[in-house]
N, C-alpha and C positions, 0 to 999 in steps of 0.2 A: 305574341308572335303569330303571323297568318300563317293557319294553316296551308302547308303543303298544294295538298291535293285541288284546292281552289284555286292557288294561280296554274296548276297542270289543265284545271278545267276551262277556265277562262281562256288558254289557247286553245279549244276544240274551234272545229272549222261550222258554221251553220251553214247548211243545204238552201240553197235556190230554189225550194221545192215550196207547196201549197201545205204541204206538211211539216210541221213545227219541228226539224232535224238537227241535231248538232252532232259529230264525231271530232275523234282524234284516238294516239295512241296511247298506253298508257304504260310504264315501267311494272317491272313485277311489284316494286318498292310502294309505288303508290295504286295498285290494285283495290287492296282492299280501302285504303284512307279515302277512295273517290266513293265507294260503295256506301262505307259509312258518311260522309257526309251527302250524299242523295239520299241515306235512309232518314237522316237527322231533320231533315227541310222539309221532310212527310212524303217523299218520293217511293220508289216500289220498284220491285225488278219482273221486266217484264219477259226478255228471255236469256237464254246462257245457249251456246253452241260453240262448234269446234271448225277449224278448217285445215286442210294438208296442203299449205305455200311454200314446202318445202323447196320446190322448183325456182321460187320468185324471193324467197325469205330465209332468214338462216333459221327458219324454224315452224314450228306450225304455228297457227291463230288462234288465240281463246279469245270470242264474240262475249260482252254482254249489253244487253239493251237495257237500261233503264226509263221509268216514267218519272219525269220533274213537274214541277209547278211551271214550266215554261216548255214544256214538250218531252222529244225521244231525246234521251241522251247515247248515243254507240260508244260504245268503246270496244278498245282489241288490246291483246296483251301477246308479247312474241313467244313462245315457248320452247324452251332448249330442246331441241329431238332427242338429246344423251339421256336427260332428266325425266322428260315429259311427264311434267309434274305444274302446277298450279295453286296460290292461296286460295281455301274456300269461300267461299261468300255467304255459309249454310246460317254461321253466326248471328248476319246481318239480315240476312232475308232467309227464313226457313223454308221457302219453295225450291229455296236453288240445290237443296243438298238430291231429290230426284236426279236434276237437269244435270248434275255434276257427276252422276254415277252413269246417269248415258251418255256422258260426255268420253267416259272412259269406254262403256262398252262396244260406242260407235270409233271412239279417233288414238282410245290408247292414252289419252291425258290423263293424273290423277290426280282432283282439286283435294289438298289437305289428306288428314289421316283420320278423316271418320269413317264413313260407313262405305264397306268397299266391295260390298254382298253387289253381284250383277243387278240391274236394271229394267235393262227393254233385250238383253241377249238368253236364251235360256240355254240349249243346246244346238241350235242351229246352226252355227260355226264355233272354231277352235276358242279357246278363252284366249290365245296370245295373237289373235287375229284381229284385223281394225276395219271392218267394213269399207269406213269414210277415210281411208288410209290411198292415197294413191296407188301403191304397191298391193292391196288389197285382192286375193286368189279366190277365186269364188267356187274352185273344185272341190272345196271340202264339206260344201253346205249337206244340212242334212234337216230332216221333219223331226226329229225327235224333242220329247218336252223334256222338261228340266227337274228331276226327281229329288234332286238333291237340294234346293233350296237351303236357308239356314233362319227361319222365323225366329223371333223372341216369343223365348222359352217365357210360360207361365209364372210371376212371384210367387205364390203363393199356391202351397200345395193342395188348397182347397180348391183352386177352378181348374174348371178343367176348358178343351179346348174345341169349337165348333168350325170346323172347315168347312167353305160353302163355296161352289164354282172348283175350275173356270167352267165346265159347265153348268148351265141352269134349266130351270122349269119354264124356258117359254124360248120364244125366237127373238133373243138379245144376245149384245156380244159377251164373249167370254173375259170374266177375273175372277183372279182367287181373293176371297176375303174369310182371312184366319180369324175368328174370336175368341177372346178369352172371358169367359163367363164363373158369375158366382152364382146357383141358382138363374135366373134370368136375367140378371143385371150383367152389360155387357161393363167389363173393367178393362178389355183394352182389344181394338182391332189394330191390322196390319192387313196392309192389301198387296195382293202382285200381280204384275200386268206384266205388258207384252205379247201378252199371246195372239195379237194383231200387228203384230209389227210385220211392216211389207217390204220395209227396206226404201220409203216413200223418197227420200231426201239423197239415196244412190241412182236409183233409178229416175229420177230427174234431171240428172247430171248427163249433160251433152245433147237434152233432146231440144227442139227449136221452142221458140215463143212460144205458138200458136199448140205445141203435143204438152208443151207444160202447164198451156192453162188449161187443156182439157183435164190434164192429172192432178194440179191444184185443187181446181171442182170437186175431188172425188176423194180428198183427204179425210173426210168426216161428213156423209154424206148429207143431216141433216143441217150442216152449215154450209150448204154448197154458194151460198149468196156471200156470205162474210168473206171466204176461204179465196173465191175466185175473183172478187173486189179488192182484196188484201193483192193477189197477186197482180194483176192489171195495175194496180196502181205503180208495184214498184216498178215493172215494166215501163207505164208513161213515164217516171220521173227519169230513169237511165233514158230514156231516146226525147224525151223535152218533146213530150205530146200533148195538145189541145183536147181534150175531150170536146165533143159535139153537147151546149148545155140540156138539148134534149135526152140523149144518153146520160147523163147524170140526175138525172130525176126520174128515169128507167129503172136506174139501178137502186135506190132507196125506196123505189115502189117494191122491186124485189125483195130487197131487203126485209121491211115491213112485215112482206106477204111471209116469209121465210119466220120471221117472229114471230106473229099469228100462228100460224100453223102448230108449232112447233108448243105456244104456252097452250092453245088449247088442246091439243094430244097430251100434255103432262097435267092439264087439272083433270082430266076425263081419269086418269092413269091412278092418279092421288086419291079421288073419290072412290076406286077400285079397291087399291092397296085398304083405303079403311071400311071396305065390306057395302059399299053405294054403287053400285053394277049400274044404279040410272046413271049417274055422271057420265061414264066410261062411254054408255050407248049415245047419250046426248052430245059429249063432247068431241066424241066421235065422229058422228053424224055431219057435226059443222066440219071437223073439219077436214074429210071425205069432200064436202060440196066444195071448199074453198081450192084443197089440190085439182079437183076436176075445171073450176074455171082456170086456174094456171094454166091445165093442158091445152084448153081450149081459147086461151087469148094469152097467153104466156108461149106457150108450145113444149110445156113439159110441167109435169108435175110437180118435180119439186125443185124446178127450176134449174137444172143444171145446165151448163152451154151457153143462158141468157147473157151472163157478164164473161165480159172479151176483153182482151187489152183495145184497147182506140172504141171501146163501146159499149157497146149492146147489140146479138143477136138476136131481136124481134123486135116488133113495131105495134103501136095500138092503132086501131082503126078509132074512129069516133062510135061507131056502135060497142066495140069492145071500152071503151072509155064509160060508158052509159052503162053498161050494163054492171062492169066493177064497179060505179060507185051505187048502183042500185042492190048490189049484194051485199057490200060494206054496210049499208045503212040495216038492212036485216039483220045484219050478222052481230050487229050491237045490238038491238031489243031483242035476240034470242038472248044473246049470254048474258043481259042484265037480269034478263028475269030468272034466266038458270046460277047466278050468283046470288040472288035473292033465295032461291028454293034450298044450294047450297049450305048460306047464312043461317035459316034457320032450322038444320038437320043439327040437332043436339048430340047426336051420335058422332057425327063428323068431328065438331066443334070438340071433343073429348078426346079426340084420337088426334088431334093437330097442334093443340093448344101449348105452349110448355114443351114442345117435342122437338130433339134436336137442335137444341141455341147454341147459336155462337154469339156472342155477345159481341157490341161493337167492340171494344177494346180488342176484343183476341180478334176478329175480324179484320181490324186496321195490323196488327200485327203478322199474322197472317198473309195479309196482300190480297184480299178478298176483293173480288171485282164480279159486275157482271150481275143478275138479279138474285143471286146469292150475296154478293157486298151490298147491295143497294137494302136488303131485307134485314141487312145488319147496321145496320146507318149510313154507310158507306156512300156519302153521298158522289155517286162517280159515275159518269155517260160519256165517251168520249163524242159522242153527235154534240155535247152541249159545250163542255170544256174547252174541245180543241174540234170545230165543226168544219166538215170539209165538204165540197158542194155537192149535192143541193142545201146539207142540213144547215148553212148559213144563211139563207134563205127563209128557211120555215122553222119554226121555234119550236124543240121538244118539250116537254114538260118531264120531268124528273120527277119517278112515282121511289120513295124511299119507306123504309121503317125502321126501328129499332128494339123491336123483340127479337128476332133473327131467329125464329122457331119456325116448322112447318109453315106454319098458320100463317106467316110473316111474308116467307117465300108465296106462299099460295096466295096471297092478297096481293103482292106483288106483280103477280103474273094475270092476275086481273085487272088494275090498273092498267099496265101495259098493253093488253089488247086494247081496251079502248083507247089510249095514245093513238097505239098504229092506225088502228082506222079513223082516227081523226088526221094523224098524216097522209093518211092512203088518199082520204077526201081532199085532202088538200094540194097533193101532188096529182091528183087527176084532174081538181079543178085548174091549175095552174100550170098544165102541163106545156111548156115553150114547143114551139115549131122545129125545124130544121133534120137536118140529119141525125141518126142513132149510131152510124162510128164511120170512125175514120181510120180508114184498115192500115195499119204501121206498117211503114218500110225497115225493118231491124235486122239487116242482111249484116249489116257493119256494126249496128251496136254493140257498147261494150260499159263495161261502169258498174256501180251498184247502187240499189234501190230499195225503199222500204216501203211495206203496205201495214197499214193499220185501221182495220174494221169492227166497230159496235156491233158483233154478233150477238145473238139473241140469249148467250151463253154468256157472252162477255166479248171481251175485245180479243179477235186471231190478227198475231201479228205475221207481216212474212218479209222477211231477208232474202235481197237477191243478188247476184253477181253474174253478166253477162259476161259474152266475149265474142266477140261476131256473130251476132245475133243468137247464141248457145247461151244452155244453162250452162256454169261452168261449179257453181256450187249454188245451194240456196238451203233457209232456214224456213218452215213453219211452227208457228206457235200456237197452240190451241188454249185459249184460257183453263182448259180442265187441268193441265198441268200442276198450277197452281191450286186449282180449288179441290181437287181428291185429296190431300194431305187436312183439309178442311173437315171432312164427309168424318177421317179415321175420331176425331175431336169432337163432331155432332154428339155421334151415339153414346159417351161417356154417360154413364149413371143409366141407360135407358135399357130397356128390356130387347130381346134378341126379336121378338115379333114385331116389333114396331122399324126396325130395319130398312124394309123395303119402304114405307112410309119417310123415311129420311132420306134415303139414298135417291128418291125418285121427288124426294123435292128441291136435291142439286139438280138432278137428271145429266150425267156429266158423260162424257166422251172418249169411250174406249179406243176408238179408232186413231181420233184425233191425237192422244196423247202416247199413243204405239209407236205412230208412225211407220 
C-alpha cells in the first residue's frame, strides 16, 4: 500500500527559483509520516519555527524545512489557537526537540509532551506571554536571569556536579554548561543558553529591506557573510531579481575570506587550549593581516554591509585584485609550514588525538553538518551538492574524515583554508566585468523567500515573508542549533580539562542560536 505521506508530498508546489525549493501544506495527520519518510531517504531537518496568521488563517503556522536528496523541502502545518499544540519531530530528527521548546517560548505552541523546561526565554517576560504572538505586550519585560532552572539531577550518588558560565574567564559569549563528573571523567553534560537572546526575529518585523539586511549581518557576528547572503537571497527570489554576475563572485570572495579568517582564529585558539601559546601568536598574526586587508580593499573587517540584496557594497580596483591574490599566495606557505611545525609537536598530537569523537553513525544521526559533519564523514558542502552562483562555475573540493575527534576537525580546518585560497585565486583570477548591484525597487514586494548559505560553520538558513516591501515575519537558522546537542555527546568518557579543547573544536555560536 503507498505510503501516505508521499503522494501528500508529491503535490508540493516547486519554486521558480535558482534554489532547489519545493513547499506545500501539510495535515496535522500526515505531519509526522512526511518527516519520517525525508528522514528514511537520508534527508535531515534543517529548521522548525512558528508563525501568528491568525489574522489570514484559522490558526497559527508551524514552519518546518527540511534537506532531501533533491533540495529544500517547506512545509507548514495549521495549528488550532484553542490547542496550540503540535506532533514532535524530536523522535525523528533529535535537533528538533531544542527548536520545539522555542518554539513554545517564542509563539506558545507545544510540539508533543516531552521536554517542556523553557528554552531561549529565562525571566525576561511572563511565562504565559508569546513574544512572536501578534497580541504580544512588551510592558512587562524585565533583566532579570532565570534562578530557577530545572537541570538533570545526577544518577548516581557518587558524582557530583561542576557548573561553569554563563560567565567565563575571557571575552566570549555567555552559557551555562552543568557537568556531571566521576572523579574527572565527565558522565553527563547539559547546556543552557539564551542569555543572548535579543529578541532578533520581533525586531525584524515591520522594518524595510534595506534596515533588515543591515540586522541580518549582525545575527552572529562572525558569520556576517553567510547570514547577510542567506538573506539577500530570499529577498531576490520574492522580487525575481537578477544579480549583476560580478556581484556574485564578490560575494563568494567574501565568503571565503569569512572562512579563512574564522579557521585560522580557531587553530591558533586549539593550539592555546593545549598549552602551544606559538600557534595562538602565529595564527593570530595571519589572521590580524588578513581582516586588515578586508578593511582596506573590502572596506570593513570583517566584512559587514559588503553583501546587499541586488549585490554588493564595494568594488575591487585591479591594484586591490593584485595585491589579494599576492597575500593569498603568502598566506598558504605561511600556514603550510605552520601545519608542518604543528604535525610534529607530540604534545599537541596527545591532547587531540581520540578526543571528543563522534563517530560517523551518531554523526549522520545527529544531523551533523558543516566542518563538524564533514570531520565525521559526513560527506556534505552545500557549494557542491546544490551550487549556487558563482560556486557552479568553479569546482570545490570536499575536504572530509572519519575519526571525527579533535584532531579530525583540526585537519579539517586545515584543508579548508587552502581550498579557500585556491578559490580566492580563482575568483580573482576570473573575476567578470559589469556592475556590483542592482539596487531593488521593493516598495510593493510581497511573497516569501528562502536563503541558504555554506557558512564556514555550516549551512545558515533564512525564511522570509515580505509585504510591501516590509518584513512581515522571518526565520533565521544558525547551524549551531543543531550541532550544540552534538558538543553535550563529544565530551562523554572524557576528562573535565580537556573541555575547552572539544568545545573550541566545534567553536559554535551563542549568538546565533539565542537569537
Amino acid at each position: 500500500m503507498p505510503n501516505p505521506a508521499l503522494r501528500v508530498l508529491a503535490d508540493f508546489r516547486q519554486w521558480g527559483t535558482t534554489l532547489p525549493v519545493w513547499s506545500g501544506r501539510l495535515c496535522k495527520e500526515y505531519w509526522l509520516l512526511a518527516a519520517e519518510n525525508i528522514h528514511a531517504q537520508g534527508g535531515r531537518l534543517l529548521a522548525l519555527w512558528g508563525e501568528d496568521r491568525r489574522t489570514e488563517e484559522p490558526g497559527y503556522l508551524v514552519h518546518a524545512a527540511f534537506l532531501s536528496e533533491t533540495g529544500i523541502v517547506l512545509t507548514e502545518m495549521i495549528v488550532d489557537p484553542a490547542a496550540a499544540s503540535c506532533p514532535s519531530l524530536a523522535a525523528i530528527f533529535p535537533g528538533a526537540l531544542r527548536m520545539e521548546r522555542a518554539l513554545y517560548d517564542l509563539l506558545g505552541i507545544r510540539a508533543g509532551n516531552g521536554d517542556t523546561r523553557p528554552w531561549l526565554r529565562h525571566a525576561a517576560w511572563p511565562a504565559d506571554q508569546f513574544p512572536l504572538r501578534t497580541d504580544f505586550c512588551a510592558d512587562n519585560l524585565a533583566t532579570a536571569g532565570d534562578g530557577d532552572y530545572a537541570f538533570v539531577s545526577a544518577a548516581s550518588p557518587d558524582a557530583h556536579e561542576i557548573p561553569v558560565g554563563p560567565i567565563h574567564a575571557g571575552i566570549i559569549e555567555p552559557g551555562h554548561f552543568r557537568f556531571q563528573v566521576l572523579g574527572e571523567e565527565i558522565l553527563h553534560l547539559e547546556e543552557r543558553f539564551g542569555y543572548t537572546h535579543k529578541g532578533v526575529e520581533r525586531l525584524l518585523q515591520g522594518l524595510d529591506v534595506d534596515a533588515g539586511a543591515r540586522l541580518a549581518g549582525r545575527i552572529s557576528g562572525d558569520s556576517t557573510v553567510a547570514y547577510a547572503w542567506s538573506y539577500a537571497q530570499a529577498v531576490e527570489q520574492i522580487a525575481a531579481m537578477q544579480v549583476p554576475e560580478r556581484a556574485q563572485w564578490l560575494r563568494a570572495l567574501c565568503l571565503e575570506r569569512e572562512r579563512l579568517a574564522n579557521h585560522l582564529g580557531d587553530i591558533g585558539a586549539l593550539g592555546n587550549d593545549a598549552g602551544l601559546a606559538f600557534a595562538l601568536t602565529q595564527f593570530q598574526a595571519l589572521k590580524e593581516d588578513l581582516l586588515r586587508e578586508n578593511q582596506c580593499y573590502i572596506g570593513h573587517r570583517y566584512l559587514m554591509d559588503r553583501v546587499l540584496p541586488g549585490g554588493v557594497g564595494f568594488d575591487l580596483t585591479a591594484v586591490a585584485v593584485a595585491a589579494l591574490r599576492s597575500a593569498g599566495q603568502a598566506l598558504g606557505t605561511a600556514v603550510a609550514r605552520l601545519q608542518e611545525i604543528l604535525a610534529e609537536h607530540g604534545g599537541l598530537r596527545d591532547r587531540v588525538v581520540r578526543l571528543g569523537v563522534i563517530s560517523p553513525e551518531r554523526a549522520a544521526h545527529l544531523g551533523l553538518m558543516g566542518v563538524a559533519g564533514r570531520a565525521s564523514g559526513q560527506p556534505w558542502d552545500q557549494r557542491i551538492q546544490f551550487p549556487q552562483p558563482p560556486y557552479d562555475q568553479i569546482q570545490v573540493r570536499m575536504t572530509t574524515a572519519t575519526e571525527g575527534d579533535v584532531a579530525a576537525r583540526m585537519a579539517v580546518r586545515f584543508l579548508e583554508i587552502f581550498e579557500s585560497l585556491r578559490l580566492q585565486e580563482e575568483i580573482l583570477r576570473k573575476l567578470p566585468g559589469g556592475n556590483v548591484r542592482q539596487p531593488p525597487d521593493l516598495r510593493d514586494a510581497t511573497g516569501e523567500g528562502v536563503g541558504w548559505v555554506e557558512g564556514w560553520r555550516g549551512e545558515v538558513f533564512f525564511w522570509l515573508r515580505l509585504e510591501q516591501g516590509h518584513i512581515r515575519r522571518c526565520h533565521p537558522q544558525d547551524p549551531s542549533w543543531t550541532l550544540w546537542p552534538a558538543l553535550e555527546e563529544a565530551v562523554l568518557r572524557d576528562i573535565v580539562a580537556d573541555f575547552p579543547l572539544i568545545n573550541k573544536s566545534f567553536n559554535l555560536s551563542y549568538s546565533g542560536h539565542d537569537l
